[in-house]
N, C-alpha and C positions, 0 to 999 in steps of 0.2 A: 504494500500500500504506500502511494504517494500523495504530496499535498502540493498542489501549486497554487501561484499568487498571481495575479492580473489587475495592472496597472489601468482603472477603467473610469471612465468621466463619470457614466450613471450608475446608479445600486440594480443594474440591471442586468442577465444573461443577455440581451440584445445591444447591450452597449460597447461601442467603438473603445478602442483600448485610448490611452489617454496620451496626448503628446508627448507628456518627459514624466519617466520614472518619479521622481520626488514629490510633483505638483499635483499626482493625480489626487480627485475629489474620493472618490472608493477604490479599495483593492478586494480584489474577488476571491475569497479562499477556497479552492474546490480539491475535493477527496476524488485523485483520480480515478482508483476505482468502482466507488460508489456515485459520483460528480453528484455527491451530499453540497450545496453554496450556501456561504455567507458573505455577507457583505461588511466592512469594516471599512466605517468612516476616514478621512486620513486628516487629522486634526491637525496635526504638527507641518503638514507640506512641507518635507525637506527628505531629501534619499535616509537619512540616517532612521529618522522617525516608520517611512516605510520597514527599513530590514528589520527593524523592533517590532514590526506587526507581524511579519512576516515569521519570523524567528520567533514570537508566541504560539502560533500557528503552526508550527512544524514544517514549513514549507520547504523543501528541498529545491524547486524549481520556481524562477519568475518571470512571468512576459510583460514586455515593455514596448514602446517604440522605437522612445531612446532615454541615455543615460549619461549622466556627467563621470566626470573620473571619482570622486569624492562617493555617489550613488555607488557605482560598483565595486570601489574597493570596499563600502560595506561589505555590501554582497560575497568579494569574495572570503572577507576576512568570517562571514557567517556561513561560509560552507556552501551557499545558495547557488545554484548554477543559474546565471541569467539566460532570454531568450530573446531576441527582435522580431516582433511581429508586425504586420502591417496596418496601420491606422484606419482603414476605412472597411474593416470587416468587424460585425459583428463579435462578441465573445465567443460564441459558440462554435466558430466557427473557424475561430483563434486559437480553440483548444482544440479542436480538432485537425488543424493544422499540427499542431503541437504532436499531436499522439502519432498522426503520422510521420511525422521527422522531417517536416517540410521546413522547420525553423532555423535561421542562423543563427548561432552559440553568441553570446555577450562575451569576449575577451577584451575588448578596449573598449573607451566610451564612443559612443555616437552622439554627440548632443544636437539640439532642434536648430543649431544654426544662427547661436544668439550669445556665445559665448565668447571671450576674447578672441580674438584672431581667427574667427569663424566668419566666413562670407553669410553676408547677410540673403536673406530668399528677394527675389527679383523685384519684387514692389517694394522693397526696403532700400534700397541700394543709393544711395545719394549719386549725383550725378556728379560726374567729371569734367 
């Protein structure tokens, strides 16, 4: 038996996973082999505060979209093996991805493109 965690905007199994690991609104606990859900608030918004939910929770696995460096050396320092999923699919869909082996492993951060020395997304981008 495993437990994974899903970085999700709504307290909902049809909700889009949430842009960045730390910020999300709900993280989704689900009992992979029973996929038994709960939904846990995420008060604190910050990567550290997620691994402490998670890490209650027994979670061995977590999907995200993306993740700062700080986010995932929680993660690895808790044992937890990250996963990158794609943002505009439902949960369900995310975990199912999951259980097939369709996901990319978290080993470095990926952050949302808003971090120092990160290019900014195309409507951000100041002219030159």
């Amino acid at each position: 038996m495993s437990t994974i965690g899903m970085m999700l905007l709504e307290d909902s199994w049809d909700s889009p996973l949430s842009a960045h690991f730390g910020m999300a609104k709900w993280v989704l606990i689900c009992d992979t082999a029973t996929q038994q859900k709960q939904f846990q608030r995420n008060g604190g918004l910050s990567g550290s505060d997620v691994v402490h939910t998670l890490v209650a929770h027994g979670c061995q696995d977590a999907i995200f979209v993306s993740i700062g460096a700080g986010g995932l050396h929680h993660l690895h320092a808790a044992q937890i093996r990250g996963w990158y999923g794609p943002d505009h699919l439902p949960a369900h869909d995310v975990f199912e991805q999951w259980k097939a082996g369709r996901l990319r492993r978290a080993r470095h951060a990926r952050s949302d493109g808003h971090g120092p020395g990160q290019r900014q997304p195309l409507g951000r981008r100041r002219a030159s």
